[in-house]
Residue, then its C-alpha position, 0 to 999 in steps of 0.5 A: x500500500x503507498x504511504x500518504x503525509x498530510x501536513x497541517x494546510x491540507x488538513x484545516x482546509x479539509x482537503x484531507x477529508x474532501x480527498x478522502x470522501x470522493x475516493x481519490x484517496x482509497x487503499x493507502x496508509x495515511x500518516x499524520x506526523x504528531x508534529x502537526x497534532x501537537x502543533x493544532x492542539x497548541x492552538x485550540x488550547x489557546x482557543x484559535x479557531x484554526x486549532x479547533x478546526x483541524x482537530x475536527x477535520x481529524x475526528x471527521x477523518x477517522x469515522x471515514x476511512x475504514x470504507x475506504x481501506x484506509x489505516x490512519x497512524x500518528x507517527x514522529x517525534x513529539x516538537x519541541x517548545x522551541x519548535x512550536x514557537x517557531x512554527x510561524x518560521x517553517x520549524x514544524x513544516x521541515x518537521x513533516x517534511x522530514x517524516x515523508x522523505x524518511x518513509x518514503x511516503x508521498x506529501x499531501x499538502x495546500x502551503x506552496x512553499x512546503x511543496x517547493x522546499x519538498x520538490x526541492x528535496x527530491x520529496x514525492x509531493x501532491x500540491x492542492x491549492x485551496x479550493x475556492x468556496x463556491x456556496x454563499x457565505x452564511x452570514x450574508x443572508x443576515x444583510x440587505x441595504x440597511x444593515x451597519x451590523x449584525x450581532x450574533x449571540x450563543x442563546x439569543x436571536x439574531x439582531x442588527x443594527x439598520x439606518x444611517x448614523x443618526x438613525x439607528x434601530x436595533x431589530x431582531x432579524x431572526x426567531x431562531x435563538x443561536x446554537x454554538x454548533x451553528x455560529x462554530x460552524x459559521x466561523x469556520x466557514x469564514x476562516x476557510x474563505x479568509x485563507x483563500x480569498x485575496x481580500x480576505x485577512x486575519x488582522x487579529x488573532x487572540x486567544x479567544x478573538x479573532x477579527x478578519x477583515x473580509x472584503x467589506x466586512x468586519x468581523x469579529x468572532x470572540x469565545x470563552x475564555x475572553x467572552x462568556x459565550x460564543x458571539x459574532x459580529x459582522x459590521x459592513x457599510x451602507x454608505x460611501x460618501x465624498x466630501x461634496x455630500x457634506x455640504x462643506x464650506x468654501x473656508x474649509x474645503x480651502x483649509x482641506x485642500x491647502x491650510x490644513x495638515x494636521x487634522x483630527x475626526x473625532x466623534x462617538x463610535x457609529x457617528x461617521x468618522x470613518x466614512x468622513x476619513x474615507x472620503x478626505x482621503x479619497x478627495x487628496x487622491x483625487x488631488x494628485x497626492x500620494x495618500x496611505x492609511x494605517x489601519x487595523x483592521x483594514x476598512x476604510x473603503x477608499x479608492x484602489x491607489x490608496x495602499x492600505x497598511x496594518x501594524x508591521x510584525x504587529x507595530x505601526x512603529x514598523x510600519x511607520x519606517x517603512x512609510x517614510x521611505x514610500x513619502x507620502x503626501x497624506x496619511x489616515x490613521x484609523x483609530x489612534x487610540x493607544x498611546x504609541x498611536x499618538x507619539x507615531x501619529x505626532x513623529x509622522x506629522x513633525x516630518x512633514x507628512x500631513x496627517x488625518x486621525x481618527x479618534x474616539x471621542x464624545x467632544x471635539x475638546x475632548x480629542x484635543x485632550x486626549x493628546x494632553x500627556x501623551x505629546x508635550x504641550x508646546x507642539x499640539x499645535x503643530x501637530x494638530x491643527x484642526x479638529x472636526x467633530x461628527x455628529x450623526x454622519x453630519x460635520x458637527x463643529x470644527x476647531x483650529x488650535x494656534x499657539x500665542x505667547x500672552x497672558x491667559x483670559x482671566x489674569x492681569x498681571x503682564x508678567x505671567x504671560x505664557x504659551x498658550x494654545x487658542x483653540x477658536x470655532x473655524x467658523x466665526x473664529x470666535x476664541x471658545x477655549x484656552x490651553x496652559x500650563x498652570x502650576x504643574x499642571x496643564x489646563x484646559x479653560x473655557x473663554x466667555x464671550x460676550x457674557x455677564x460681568x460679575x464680581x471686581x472686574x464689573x466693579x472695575x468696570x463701573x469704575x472707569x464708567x463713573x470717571x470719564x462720565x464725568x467729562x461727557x454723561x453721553x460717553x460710549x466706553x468700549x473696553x478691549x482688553x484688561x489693560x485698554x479701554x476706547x472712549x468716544x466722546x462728542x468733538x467739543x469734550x475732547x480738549x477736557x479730556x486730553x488736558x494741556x500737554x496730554x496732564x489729563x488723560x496722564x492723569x486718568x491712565x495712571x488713576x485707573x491703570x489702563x491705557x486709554x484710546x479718545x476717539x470723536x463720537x460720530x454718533x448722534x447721542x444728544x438724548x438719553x435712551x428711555x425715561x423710566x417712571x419714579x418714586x422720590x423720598x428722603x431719608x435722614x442722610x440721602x436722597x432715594x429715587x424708587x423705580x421698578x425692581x427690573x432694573x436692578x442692577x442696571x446704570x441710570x443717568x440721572x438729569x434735571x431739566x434736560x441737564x446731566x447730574x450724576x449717574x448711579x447704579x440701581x440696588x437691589x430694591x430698585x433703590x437710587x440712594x445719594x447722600x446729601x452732603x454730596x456734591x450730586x445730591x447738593x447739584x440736584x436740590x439746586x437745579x429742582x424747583x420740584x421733583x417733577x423736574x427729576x428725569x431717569x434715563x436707563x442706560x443700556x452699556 
C-alpha cells in the first residue's frame, strides 16, 4: 500500500477529508506526523479557531476511512517548545517534511512553499491549492441595504443594527435563538474563505478573538475564555460618501485642500468618522497626492491607489519606517487610540507628512485632550491643527488650535504671560477655549464671550464708567482688553479730556491703570435712551429715587431739566440712594424747583 503525509494546510482546509470522501484517496496508509497534532492542539488550547478546526477535520477523518481501506497512524517525534514557537518560521513544516522523505511516503499538502522546499528535496509531493468556496457565505443572508451590523449571540436571536448614523434601530432579524454548533460552524466557514480569498485577512488573532477583515466586512468572532459565550459580529457599510455630500464650506474645503495638515475626526463610535476619513482621503487622491492609511483592521473603503497598511510584525512603529521611505503626501490613521498611536501619529506629522486621525471621542475638546500627556504641550499645535467633530454622519463643529505667547483670559498681571494654545470655532473664529500650563499642571479653560460681568472686574468696570462720565454723561466706553479701554466722546469734550500737554488723560491712565484710546463720537447721542417712571423720598442722610425692581442692577443717568447730574447704579430694591452732603445730591436740590423736574434715563452699556 503507498504511504500518504498530510501536513497541517491540507488538513484545516479539509482537503484531507474532501480527498478522502470522493475516493481519490482509497487503499493507502495515511500518516499524520504528531508534529502537526501537537502543533493544532497548541492552538485550540489557546482557543484559535484554526486549532479547533483541524482537530475536527481529524475526528471527521477517522469515522471515514475504514470504507475506504484506509489505516490512519500518528507517527514522529513529539516538537519541541522551541519548535512550536517557531512554527510561524517553517520549524514544524521541515518537521513533516522530514517524516515523508524518511518513509518514503508521498506529501499531501495546500502551503506552496512546503511543496517547493519538498520538490526541492527530491520529496514525492501532491500540491492542492485551496479550493475556492463556491456556496454563499452564511452570514450574508443576515444583510440587505440597511444593515451597519449584525450581532450574533450563543442563546439569543439574531439582531442588527439598520439606518444611517443618526438613525439607528436595533431589530431582531431572526426567531431562531443561536446554537454554538451553528455560529462554530459559521466561523469556520469564514476562516476557510479568509485563507483563500485575496481580500480576505486575519488582522487579529487572540486567544479567544479573532477579527478578519473580509472584503467589506468586519468581523469579529470572540469565545470563552475572553467572552462568556460564543458571539459574532459582522459590521459592513451602507454608505460611501465624498466630501461634496457634506455640504462643506468654501473656508474649509480651502483649509482641506491647502491650510490644513494636521487634522483630527473625532466623534462617538457609529457617528461617521470613518466614512468622513474615507472620503478626505479619497478627495487628496483625487488631488494628485500620494495618500496611505494605517489601519487595523483594514476598512476604510477608499479608492484602489490608496495602499492600505496594518501594524508591521504587529507595530505601526514598523510600519511607520517603512512609510517614510514610500513619502507620502497624506496619511489616515484609523483609530489612534493607544498611546504609541499618538507619539507615531505626532513623529509622522513633525516630518512633514500631513496627517488625518481618527479618534474616539464624545467632544471635539475632548480629542484635543486626549493628546494632553501623551505629546508635550508646546507642539499640539503643530501637530494638530484642526479638529472636526461628527455628529450623526453630519460635520458637527470644527476647531483650529494656534499657539500665542500672552497672558491667559482671566489674569492681569503682564508678567505671567505664557504659551498658550487658542483653540477658536473655524467658523466665526470666535476664541471658545484656552490651553496652559498652570502650576504643574496643564489646563484646559473655557473663554466667555460676550457674557455677564460679575464680581471686581464689573466693579472695575463701573469704575472707569463713573470717571470719564464725568467729562461727557453721553460717553460710549468700549473696553478691549484688561489693560485698554476706547472712549468716544462728542468733538467739543475732547480738549477736557486730553488736558494741556496730554496732564489729563496722564492723569486718568495712571488713576485707573489702563491705557486709554479718545476717539470723536460720530454718533448722534444728544438724548438719553428711555425715561423710566419714579418714586422720590428722603431719608435722614440721602436722597432715594424708587423705580421698578427690573432694573436692578442696571446704570441710570440721572438729569434735571434736560441737564446731566450724576449717574448711579440701581440696588437691589430698585433703590437710587445719594447722600446729601454730596456734591450730586447738593447739584440736584439746586437745579429742582420740584421733583417733577427729576428725569431717569436707563442706560443700556
Amino acid at each position: 500500500m503507498k504511504k500518504i503525509v498530510a501536513d497541517t494546510s491540507i488538513v484545516i482546509n479539509g482537503q484531507l477529508v474532501h480527498l478522502v470522501s470522493s475516493g481519490e484517496i482509497s487503499d493507502c496508509d495515511v500518516i499524520i506526523p504528531t508534529a502537526t497534532l501537537d502543533e493544532l492542539q497548541s492552538q485550540a488550547t489557546q482557543n484559535k479557531e484554526q486549532g479547533l478546526i483541524g482537530l475536527e477535520e481529524l475526528k471527521k477523518l477517522q469515522e471515514i476511512i475504514v470504507p475506504h481501506n484506509i489505516t490512519l497512524s500518528y507517527e514522529g517525534m513529539r516538537p519541541s517548545v522551541d519548535d512550536i514557537k517557531l512554527s510561524g518560521r517553517g520549524r514544524i513544516d521541515a518537521i513533516i517534511k522530514d517524516i515523508a522523505k524518511q518513509s518514503e511516503a508521498i506529501l499531501y499538502t495546500s502551503d506552496r512553499v512546503q511543496a517547493l522546499v519538498a520538490e526541492a528535496e527530491g520529496v514525492s509531493v501532491v500540491y492542492h491549492a485551496p479550493k475556492i468556496i463556491s456556496e454563499k457565505l452564511e452570514f450574508l443572508k443576515f444583510f440587505d441595504d440597511e444593515t451597519m451590523s449584525i450581532h450574533l449571540k450563543e442563546g439569543i436571536t439574531p439582531m442588527a443594527k439598520k439606518g444611517k448614523p443618526g438613525d439607528i434601530t436595533l431589530t431582531q432579524i431572526g426567531e431562531d435563538v443561536l446554537t454554538r454548533d451553528y455560529l462554530h460552524e459559521m466561523s469556520t466557514q469564514i476562516l476557510e474563505a479568509t485563507k483563500i480569498s485575496d481580500s480576505g485577512n486575519v488582522e487579529i488573532s487572540k486567544p479567544g478573538a479573532l477579527v478578519i477583515q473580509y472584503g467589506d466586512y468586519r468581523i469579529a468572532i470572540t469565545r470563552p475564555p475572553f467572552s462568556e459565550k460564543y458571539e459574532i459580529t459582522i459590521v459592513h457599510p451602507i454608505v460611501q460618501l465624498s466630501l461634496d455630500d457634506y455640504h462643506v464650506s468654501d473656508e474649509l474645503m480651502k483649509r482641506f485642500s491647502s491650510g490644513a495638515e494636521g487634522i483630527l475626526i473625532s466623534g462617538a463610535p457609529g457617528s461617521g468618522k470613518s466614512t468622513l476619513a474615507s472620503g478626505l482621503a479619497n478627495y487628496y487622491n483625487g488631488l494628485g497626492k500620494i495618500v496611505k492609511t494605517f489601519e487595523s483592521p483594514r476598512d476604510l473603503r477608499v479608492d484602489p491607489a490608496i495602499t492600505q497598511y496594518t501594524r508591521l510584525d504587529g507595530s505601526f512603529e514598523n510600519s511607520a519606517d517603512i512609510l517614510l521611505l514610500v513619502r507620502p503626501d497624506y496619511t489616515v490613521f484609523d483609530e489612534v487610540r493607544r498611546r504609541e498611536d499618538f507619539r507615531i501619529f505626532s513623529d509622522l506629522r513633525l516630518t512633514g507628512v500631513g496627517m488625518v486621525g481618527v479618534v474616539h471621542a464624545n467632544s471635539p475638546l475632548d480629542a484635543i485632550q486626549r493628546f494632553i500627556g501623551k505629546i508635550e504641550l508646546g507642539i499640539i499645535p503643530n501637530v494638530i491643527d484642526t479638529v472636526v467633530f461628527v455628529k450623526d454622519g453630519k460635520i458637527s463643529k470644527v476647531y483650529e488650535l494656534e499657539l500665542k505667547v500672552k497672558v491667559p483670559s482671566g489674569m492681569f498681571e503682564q508678567d505671567l504671560a505664557r504659551p498658550v494654545i487658542e483653540i477658536r470655532n473655524f467658523e466665526n473664529h470666535v476664541l471658545e477655549h484656552e490651553i496652559y500650563t498652570f502650576g504643574e499642571e496643564n489646563v484646559i479653560v473655557p473663554v466667555q464671550k460676550g457674557g455677564k460681568k460679575h464680581g471686581i472686574e464689573k466693579l472695575a468696570e463701573d469704575r472707569i464708567r463713573d470717571v470719564i462720565k464725568r467729562f461727557d454723561p453721553n460717553a460710549h466706553i468700549e473696553i478691549l482688553s484688561d489693560n485698554n479701554i476706547r472712549v468716544k466722546v462728542q468733538k467739543q469734550y475732547i480738549p477736557s479730556i486730553i488736558g494741556k500737554g496730554g496732564s489729563t488723560i496722564n492723569d486718568l491712565q495712571k488713576l485707573l491703570n489702563v491705557h486709554i484710546d479718545v476717539e470723536e463720537n460720530d454718533e448722534d447721542d444728544s438724548f438719553p435712551d428711555a425715561e423710566i417712571p419714579y418714586t422720590f423720598s428722603e431719608s435722614k442722610t440721602g436722597i432715594v429715587l424708587t423705580v421698578s425692581r427690573e432694573y436692578t442692577g442696571m446704570h441710570a443717568d440721572i438729569y434735571v431739566a434736560d441737564r446731566y447730574v450724576t449717574s448711579s447704579r440701581i440696588g437691589r430694591k430698585g433703590q437710587i440712594k445719594i447722600p446729601k452732603r454730596s456734591d450730586s445730591a447738593q447739584k440736584l436740590m439746586d437745579l429742582a424747583s420740584s421733583k417733577n423736574d427729576i428725569q431717569i434715563y436707563i442706560k443700556d452699556f
